[in-house]
SEMAR-800621 format. One record per residue: y, z, x of N, C-alpha, C, O in turn. Coordinates in nm, 4 decimals. Each point is the difference from the previous one (the first is absolute). Layout:
N
+----------+----------+----------+----------+----------+----------+----------+----------+----------+----------+----------+----------+
!      nyy !      nzz !      nxx !     cayy !     cazz !     caxx !      cyy !      czz !      cxx !      oyy !      ozz !      oxx !
+----------+----------+----------+----------+----------+----------+----------+----------+----------+----------+----------+----------+
!        Y !        Z !        X !        Y !        Z !        X !        Y !        Z !        X !        Y !        Z !        X !
...
+----------+----------+----------+----------+----------+----------+----------+----------+----------+----------+----------+----------+
END
This chain:
115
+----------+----------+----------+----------+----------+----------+----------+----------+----------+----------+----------+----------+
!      nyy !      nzz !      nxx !     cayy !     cazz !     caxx !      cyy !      czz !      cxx !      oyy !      ozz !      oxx !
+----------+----------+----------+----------+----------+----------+----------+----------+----------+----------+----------+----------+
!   1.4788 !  -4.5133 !   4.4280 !  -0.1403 !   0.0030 !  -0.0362 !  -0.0670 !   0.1184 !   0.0691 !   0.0191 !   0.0359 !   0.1162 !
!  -0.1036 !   0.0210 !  -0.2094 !  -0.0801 !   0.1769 !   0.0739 !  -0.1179 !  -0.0989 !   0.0737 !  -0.0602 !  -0.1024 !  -0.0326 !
!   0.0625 !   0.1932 !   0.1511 !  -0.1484 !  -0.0593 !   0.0554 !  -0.0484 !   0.0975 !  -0.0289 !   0.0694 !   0.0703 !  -0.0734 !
!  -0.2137 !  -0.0123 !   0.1146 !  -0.1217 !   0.0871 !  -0.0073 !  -0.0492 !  -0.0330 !   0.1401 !   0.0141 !  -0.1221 !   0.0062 !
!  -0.0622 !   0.1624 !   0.1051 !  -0.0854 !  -0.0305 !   0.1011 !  -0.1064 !   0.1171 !  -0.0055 !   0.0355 !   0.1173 !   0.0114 !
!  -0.1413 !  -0.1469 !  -0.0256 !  -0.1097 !   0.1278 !   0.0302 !  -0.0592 !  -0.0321 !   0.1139 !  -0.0076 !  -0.1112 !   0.0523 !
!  -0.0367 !   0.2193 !  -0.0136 !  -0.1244 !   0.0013 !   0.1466 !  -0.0561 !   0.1153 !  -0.0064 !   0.0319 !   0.0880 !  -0.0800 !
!  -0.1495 !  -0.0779 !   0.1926 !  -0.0534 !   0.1028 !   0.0049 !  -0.1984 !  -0.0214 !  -0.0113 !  -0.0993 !   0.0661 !   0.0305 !
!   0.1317 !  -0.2049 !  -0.0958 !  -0.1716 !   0.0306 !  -0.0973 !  -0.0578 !  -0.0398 !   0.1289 !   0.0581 !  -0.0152 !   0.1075 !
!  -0.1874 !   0.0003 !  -0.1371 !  -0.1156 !  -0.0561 !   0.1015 !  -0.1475 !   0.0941 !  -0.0720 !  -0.0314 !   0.0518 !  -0.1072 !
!  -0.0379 !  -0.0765 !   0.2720 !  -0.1494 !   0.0086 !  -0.1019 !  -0.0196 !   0.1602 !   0.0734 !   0.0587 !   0.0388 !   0.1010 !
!  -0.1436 !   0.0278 !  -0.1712 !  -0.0077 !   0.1681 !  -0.0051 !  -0.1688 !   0.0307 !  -0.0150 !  -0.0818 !  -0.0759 !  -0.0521 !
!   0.0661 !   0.1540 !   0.0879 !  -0.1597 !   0.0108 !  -0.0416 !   0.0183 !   0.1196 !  -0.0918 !   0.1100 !   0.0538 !  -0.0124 !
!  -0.2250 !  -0.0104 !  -0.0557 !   0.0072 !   0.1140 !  -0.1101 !   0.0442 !   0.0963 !   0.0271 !  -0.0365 !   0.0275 !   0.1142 !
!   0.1264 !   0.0799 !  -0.1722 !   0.0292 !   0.0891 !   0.0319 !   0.2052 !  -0.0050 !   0.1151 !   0.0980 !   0.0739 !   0.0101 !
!  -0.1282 !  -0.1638 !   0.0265 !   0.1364 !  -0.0110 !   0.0784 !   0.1359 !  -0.0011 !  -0.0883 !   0.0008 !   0.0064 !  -0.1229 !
!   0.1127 !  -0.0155 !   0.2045 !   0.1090 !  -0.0129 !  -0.0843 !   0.1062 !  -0.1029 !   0.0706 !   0.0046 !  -0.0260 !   0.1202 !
!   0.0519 !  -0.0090 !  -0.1893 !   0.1748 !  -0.0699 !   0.0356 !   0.0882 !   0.0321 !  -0.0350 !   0.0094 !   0.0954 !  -0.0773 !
!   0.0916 !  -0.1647 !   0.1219 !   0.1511 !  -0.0178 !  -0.0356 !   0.0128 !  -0.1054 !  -0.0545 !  -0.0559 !  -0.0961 !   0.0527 !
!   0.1278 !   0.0767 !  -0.1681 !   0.0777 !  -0.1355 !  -0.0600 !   0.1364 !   0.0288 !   0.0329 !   0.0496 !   0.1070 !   0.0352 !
!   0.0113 !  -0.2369 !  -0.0548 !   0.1417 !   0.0332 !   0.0528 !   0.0742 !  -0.1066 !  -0.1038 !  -0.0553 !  -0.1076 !  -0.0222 !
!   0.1848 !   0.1410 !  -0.0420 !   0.0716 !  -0.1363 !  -0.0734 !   0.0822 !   0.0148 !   0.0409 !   0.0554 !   0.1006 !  -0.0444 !
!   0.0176 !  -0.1702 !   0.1464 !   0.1559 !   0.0025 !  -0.0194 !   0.1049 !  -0.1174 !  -0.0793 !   0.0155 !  -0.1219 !  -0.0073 !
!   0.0295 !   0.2202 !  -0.0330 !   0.1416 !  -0.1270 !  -0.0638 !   0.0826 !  -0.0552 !   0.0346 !   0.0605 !   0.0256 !   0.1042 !
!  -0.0306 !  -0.1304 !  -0.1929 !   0.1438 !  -0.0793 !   0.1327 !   0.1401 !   0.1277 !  -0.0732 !   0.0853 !   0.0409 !   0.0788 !
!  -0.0829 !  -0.0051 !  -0.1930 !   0.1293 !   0.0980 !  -0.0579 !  -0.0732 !   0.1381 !  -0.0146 !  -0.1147 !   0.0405 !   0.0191 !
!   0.2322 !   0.0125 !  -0.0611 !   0.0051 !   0.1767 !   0.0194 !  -0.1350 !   0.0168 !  -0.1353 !   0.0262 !  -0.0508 !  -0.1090 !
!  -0.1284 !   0.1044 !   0.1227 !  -0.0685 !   0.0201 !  -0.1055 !   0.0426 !   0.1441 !  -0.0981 !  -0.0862 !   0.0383 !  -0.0791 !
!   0.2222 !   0.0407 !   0.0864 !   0.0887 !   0.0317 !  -0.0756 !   0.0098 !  -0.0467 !  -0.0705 !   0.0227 !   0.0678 !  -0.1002 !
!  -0.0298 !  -0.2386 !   0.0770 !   0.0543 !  -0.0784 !  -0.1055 !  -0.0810 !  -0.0465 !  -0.0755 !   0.0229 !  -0.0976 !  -0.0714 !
!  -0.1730 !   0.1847 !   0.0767 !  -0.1170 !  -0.0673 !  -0.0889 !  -0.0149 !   0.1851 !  -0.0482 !   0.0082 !   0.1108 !   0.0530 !
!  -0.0362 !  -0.1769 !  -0.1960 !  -0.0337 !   0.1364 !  -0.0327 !  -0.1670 !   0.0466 !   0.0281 !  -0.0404 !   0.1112 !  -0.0341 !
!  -0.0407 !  -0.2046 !   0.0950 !  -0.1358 !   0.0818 !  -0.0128 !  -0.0646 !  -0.1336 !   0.1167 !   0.0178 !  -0.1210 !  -0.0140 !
!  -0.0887 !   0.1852 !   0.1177 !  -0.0314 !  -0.0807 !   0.0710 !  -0.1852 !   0.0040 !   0.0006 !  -0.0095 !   0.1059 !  -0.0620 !
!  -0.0902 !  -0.1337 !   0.0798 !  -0.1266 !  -0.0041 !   0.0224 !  -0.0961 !  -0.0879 !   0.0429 !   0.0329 !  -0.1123 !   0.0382 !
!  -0.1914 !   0.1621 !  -0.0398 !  -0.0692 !  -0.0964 !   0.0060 !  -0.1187 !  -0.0600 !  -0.0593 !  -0.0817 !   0.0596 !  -0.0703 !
!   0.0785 !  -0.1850 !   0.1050 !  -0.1205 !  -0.0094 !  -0.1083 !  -0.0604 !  -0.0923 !   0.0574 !   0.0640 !  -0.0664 !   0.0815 !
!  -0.2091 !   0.0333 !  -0.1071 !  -0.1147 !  -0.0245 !   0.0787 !  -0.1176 !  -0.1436 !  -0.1143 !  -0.0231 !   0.0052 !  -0.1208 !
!  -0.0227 !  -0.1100 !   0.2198 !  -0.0540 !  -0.0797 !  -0.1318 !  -0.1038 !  -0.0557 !   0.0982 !   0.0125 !  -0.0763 !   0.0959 !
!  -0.1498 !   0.1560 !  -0.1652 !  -0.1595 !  -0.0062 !   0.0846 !  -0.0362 !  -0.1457 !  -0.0345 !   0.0192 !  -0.0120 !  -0.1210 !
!  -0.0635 !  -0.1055 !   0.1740 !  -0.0888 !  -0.0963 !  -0.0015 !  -0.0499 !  -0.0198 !  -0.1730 !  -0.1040 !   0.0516 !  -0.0409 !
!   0.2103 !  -0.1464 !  -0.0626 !  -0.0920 !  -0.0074 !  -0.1210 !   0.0629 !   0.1285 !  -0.0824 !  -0.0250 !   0.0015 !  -0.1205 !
!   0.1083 !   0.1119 !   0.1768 !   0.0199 !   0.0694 !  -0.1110 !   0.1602 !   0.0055 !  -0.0126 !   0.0808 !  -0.0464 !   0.0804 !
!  -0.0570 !   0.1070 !  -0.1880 !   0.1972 !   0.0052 !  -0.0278 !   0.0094 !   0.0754 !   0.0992 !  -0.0895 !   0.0626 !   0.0568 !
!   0.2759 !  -0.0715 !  -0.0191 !   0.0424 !   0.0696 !   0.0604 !   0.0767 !   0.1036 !  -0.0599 !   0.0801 !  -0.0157 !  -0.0921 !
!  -0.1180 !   0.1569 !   0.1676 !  -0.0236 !   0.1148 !  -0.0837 !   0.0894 !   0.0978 !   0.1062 !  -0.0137 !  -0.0100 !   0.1219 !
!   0.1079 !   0.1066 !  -0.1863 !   0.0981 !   0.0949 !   0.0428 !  -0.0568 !   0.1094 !   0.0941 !  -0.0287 !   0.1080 !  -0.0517 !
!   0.0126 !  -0.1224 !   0.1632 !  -0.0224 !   0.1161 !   0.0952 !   0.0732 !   0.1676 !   0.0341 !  -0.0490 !   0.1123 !   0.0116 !
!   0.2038 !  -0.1736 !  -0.0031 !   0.0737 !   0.1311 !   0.0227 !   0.1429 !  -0.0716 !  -0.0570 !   0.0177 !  -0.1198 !  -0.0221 !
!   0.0829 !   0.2365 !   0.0045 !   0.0881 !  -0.0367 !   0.0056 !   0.1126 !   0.1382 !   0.0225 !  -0.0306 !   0.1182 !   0.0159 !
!   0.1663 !  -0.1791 !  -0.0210 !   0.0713 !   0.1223 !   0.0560 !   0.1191 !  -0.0572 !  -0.0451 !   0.0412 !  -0.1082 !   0.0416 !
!   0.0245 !   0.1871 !  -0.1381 !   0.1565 !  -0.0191 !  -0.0888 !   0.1031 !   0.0415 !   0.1318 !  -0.0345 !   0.0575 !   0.1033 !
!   0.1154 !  -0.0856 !  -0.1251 !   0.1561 !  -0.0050 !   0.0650 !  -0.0128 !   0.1592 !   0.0148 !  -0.0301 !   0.0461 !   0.1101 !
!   0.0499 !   0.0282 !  -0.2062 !   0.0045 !   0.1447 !  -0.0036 !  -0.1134 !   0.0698 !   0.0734 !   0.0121 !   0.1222 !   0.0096 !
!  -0.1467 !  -0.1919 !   0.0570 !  -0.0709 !   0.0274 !   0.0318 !  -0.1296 !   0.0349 !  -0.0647 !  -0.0891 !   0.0260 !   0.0809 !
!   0.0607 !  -0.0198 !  -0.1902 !  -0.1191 !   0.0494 !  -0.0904 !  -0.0685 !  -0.1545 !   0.0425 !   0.0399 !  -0.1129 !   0.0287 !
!  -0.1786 !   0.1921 !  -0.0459 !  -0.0814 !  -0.0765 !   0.0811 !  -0.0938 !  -0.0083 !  -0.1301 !   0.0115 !   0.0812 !  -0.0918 !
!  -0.1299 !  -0.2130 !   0.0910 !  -0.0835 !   0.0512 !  -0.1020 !  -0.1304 !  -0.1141 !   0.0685 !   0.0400 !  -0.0962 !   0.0656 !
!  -0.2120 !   0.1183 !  -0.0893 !  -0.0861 !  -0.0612 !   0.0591 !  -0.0611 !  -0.0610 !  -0.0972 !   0.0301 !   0.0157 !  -0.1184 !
!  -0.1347 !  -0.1017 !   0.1664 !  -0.1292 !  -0.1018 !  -0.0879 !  -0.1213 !   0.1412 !   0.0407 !  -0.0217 !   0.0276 !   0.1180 !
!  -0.0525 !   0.0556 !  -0.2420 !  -0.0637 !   0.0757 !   0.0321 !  -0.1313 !  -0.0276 !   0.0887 !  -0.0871 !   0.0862 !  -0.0116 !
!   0.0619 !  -0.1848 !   0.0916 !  -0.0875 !  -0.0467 !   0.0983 !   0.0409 !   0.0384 !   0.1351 !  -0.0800 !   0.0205 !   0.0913 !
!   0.2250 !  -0.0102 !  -0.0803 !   0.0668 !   0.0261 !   0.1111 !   0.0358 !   0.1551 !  -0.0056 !   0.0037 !   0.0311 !   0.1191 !
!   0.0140 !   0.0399 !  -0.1657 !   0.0303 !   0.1465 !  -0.0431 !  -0.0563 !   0.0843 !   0.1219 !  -0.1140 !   0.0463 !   0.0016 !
!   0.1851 !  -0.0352 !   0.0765 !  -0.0351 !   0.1372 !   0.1337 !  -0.0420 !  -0.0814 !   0.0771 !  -0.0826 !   0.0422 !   0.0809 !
!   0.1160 !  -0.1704 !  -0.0747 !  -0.0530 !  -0.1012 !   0.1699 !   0.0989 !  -0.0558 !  -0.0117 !   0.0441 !   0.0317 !   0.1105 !
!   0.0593 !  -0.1116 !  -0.1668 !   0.1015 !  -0.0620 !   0.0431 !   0.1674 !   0.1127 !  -0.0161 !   0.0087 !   0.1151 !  -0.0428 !
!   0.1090 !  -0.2131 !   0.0995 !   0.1288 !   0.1182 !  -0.0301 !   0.0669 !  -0.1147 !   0.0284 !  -0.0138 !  -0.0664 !   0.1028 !
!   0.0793 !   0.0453 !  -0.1850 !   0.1597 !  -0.0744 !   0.0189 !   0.0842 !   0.0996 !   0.0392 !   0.0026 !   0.1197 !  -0.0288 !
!   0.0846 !  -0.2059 !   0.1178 !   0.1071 !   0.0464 !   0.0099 !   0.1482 !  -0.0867 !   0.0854 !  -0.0219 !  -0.0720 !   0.0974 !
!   0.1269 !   0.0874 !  -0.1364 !   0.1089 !  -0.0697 !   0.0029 !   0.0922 !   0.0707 !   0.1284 !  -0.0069 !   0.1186 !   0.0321 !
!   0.0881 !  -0.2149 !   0.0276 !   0.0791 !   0.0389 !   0.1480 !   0.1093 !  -0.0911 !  -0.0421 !   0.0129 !  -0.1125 !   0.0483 !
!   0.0819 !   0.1725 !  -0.1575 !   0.1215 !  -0.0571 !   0.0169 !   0.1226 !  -0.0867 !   0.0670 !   0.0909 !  -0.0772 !  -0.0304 !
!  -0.1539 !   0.1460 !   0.1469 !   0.1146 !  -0.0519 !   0.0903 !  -0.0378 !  -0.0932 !   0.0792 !   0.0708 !  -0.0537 !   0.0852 !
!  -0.1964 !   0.0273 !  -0.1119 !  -0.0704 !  -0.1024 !   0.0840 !  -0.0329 !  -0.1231 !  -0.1045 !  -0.0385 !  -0.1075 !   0.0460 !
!   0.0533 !   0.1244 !  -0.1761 !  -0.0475 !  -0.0736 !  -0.1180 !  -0.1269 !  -0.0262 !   0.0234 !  -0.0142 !  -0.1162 !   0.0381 !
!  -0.0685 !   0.1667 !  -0.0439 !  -0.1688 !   0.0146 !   0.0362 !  -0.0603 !   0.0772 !  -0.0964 !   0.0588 !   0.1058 !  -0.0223 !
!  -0.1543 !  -0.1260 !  -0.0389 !  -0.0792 !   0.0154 !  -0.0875 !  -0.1357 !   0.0553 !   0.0695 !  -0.0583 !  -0.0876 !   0.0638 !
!  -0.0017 !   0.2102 !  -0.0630 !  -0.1202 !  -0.0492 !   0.0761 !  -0.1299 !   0.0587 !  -0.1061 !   0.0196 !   0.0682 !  -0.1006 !
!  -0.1598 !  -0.1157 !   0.1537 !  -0.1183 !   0.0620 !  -0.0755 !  -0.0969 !   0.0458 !   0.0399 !  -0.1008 !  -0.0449 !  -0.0547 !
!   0.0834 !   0.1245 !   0.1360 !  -0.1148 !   0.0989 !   0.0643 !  -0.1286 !   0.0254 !  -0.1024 !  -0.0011 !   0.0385 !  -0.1169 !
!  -0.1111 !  -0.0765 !   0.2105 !  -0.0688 !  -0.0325 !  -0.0735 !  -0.1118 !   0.1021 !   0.1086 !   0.0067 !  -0.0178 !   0.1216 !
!  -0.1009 !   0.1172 !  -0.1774 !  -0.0769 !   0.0543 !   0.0664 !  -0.2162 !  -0.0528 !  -0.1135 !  -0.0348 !  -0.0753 !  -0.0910 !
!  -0.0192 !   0.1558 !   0.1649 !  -0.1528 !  -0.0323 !  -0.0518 !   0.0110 !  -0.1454 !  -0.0508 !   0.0250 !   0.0197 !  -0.1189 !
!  -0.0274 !  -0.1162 !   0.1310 !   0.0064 !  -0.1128 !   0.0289 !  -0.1581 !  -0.0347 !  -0.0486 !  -0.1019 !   0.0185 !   0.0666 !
!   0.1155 !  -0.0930 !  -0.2477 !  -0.1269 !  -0.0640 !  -0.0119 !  -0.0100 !  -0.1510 !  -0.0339 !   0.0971 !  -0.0733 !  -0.0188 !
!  -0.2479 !   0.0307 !   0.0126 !   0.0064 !  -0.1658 !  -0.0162 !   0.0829 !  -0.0448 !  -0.0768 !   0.0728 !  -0.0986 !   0.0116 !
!  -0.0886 !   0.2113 !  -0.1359 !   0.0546 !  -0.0414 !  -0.1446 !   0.1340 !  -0.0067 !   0.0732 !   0.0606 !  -0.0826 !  -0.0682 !
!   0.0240 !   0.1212 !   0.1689 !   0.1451 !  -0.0080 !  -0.0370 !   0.0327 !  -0.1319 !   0.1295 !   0.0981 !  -0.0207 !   0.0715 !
!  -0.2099 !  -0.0381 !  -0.0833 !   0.0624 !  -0.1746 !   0.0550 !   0.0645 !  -0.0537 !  -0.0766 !  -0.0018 !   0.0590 !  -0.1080 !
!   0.0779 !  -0.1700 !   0.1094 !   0.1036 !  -0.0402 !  -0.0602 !   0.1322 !  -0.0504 !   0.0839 !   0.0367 !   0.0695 !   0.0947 !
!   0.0263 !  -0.1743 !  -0.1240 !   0.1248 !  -0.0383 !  -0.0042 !   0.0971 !   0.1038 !  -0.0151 !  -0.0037 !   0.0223 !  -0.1210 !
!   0.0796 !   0.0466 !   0.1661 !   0.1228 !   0.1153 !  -0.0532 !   0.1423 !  -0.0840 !   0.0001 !   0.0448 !  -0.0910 !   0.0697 !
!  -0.0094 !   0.1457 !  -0.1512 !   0.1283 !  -0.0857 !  -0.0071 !   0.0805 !   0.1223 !  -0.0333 !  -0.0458 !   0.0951 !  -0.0633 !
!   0.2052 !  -0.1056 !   0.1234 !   0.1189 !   0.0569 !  -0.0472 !   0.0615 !  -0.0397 !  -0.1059 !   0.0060 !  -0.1218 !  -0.0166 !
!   0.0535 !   0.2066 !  -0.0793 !   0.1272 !  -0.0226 !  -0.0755 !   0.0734 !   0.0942 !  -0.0536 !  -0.0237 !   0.1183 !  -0.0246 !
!   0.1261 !  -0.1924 !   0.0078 !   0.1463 !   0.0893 !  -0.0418 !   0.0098 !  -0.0569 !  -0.0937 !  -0.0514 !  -0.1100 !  -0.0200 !
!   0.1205 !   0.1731 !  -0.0587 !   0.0656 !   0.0499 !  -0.1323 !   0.1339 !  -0.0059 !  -0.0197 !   0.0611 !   0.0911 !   0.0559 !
!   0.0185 !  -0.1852 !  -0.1302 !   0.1796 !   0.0289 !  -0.0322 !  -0.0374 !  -0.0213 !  -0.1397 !  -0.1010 !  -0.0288 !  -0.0642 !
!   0.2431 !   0.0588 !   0.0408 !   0.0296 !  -0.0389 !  -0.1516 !  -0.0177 !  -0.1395 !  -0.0648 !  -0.0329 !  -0.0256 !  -0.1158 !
!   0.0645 !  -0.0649 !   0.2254 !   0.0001 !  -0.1178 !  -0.0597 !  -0.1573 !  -0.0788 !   0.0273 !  -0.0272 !  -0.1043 !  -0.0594 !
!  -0.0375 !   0.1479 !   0.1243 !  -0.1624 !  -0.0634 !   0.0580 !  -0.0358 !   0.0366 !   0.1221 !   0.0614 !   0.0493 !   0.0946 !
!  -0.1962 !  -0.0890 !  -0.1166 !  -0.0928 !   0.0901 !   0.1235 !  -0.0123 !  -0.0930 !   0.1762 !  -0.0574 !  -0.1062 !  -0.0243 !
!   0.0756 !   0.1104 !   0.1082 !  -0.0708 !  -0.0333 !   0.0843 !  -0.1208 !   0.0350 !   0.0918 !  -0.0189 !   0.1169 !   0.0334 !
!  -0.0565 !  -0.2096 !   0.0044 !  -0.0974 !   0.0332 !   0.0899 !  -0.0052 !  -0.0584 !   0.1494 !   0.0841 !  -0.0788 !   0.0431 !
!  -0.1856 !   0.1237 !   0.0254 !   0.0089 !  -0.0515 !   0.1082 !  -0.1303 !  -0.0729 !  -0.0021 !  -0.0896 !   0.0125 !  -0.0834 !
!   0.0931 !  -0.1011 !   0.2022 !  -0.1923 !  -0.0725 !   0.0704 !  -0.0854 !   0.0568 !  -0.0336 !  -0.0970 !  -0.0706 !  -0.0276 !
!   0.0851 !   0.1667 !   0.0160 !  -0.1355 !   0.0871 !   0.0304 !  -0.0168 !   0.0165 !   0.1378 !   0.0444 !  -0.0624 !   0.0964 !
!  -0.1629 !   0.2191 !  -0.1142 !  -0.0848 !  -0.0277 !   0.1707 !  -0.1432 !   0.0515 !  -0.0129 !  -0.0344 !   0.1064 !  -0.0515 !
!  -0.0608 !  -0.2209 !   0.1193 !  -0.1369 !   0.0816 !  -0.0626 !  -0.0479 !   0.0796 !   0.0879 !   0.0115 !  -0.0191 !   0.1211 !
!  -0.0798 !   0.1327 !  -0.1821 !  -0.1026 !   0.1061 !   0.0060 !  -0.1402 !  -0.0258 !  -0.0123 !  -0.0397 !  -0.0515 !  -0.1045 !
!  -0.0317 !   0.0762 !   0.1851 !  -0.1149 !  -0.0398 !   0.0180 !  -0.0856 !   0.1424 !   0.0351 !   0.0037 !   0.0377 !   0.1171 !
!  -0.0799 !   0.0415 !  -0.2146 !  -0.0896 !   0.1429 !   0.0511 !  -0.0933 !  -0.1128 !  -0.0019 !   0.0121 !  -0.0996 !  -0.0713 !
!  -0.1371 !   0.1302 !   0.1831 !  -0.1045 !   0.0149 !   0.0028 !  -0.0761 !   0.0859 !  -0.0067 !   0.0379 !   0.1102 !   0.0394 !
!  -0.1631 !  -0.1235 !  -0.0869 !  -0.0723 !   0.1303 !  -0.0423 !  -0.0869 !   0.0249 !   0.1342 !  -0.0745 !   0.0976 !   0.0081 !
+----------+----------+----------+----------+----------+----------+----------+----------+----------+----------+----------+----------+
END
């Protein structure tokens, strides 16, 4: 069974930034596309970042020049740097990976900007 563990979130005031972190229990080699995605109080949960096996990366245009995925192989870690930090991007974040056969996710971890 894949786990997902994220960390990192907590509460931020405007403008600040974090780290998200996912690690996996297996080699995330073995997922073809790993990312994240985020679900505000009352609304869907909606695709933040993500990052293919091969590395191509692609964003939710809200996040575009403040957040960066990026992947550490050898550590099976997923992470999501997150800079300018606004209310709008409170929310639940959650990890997931991608195989051929179905997706997993992890807990979540919440994010909390204050304005």
């Amino acid at each position: 069974q894949v786990q997902l563990v994220e960390s990192g979130g907590g509460l931020v005031q405007a403008g600040g930034s974090l780290r998200l972190s996912c690690a996996a229990s297996h080699s995330i080699f073995s997922f073809n596309a790993m990312g994240w995605h985020r679900q505000a109080p009352g609304k869907q949960r909606e695709l933040v970042a993500a990052i293919s096996s091969g590395g191509l990366t692609n964003y939710a245009d809200s996040v575009k020049g403040r957040f960066t995925i990026s992947r550490d192989n050898a550590k099976n870690t997923v992470y999501l740097q997150m800079y300018s930090l606004k209310p709008e991007d409170t929310a639940v974040y959650y990890c997931r990976a991608t195989s051929l056969v179905r997706d997993y996710w992890g807990q979540g971890t919440q994010v909390t900007v204050s304005s």
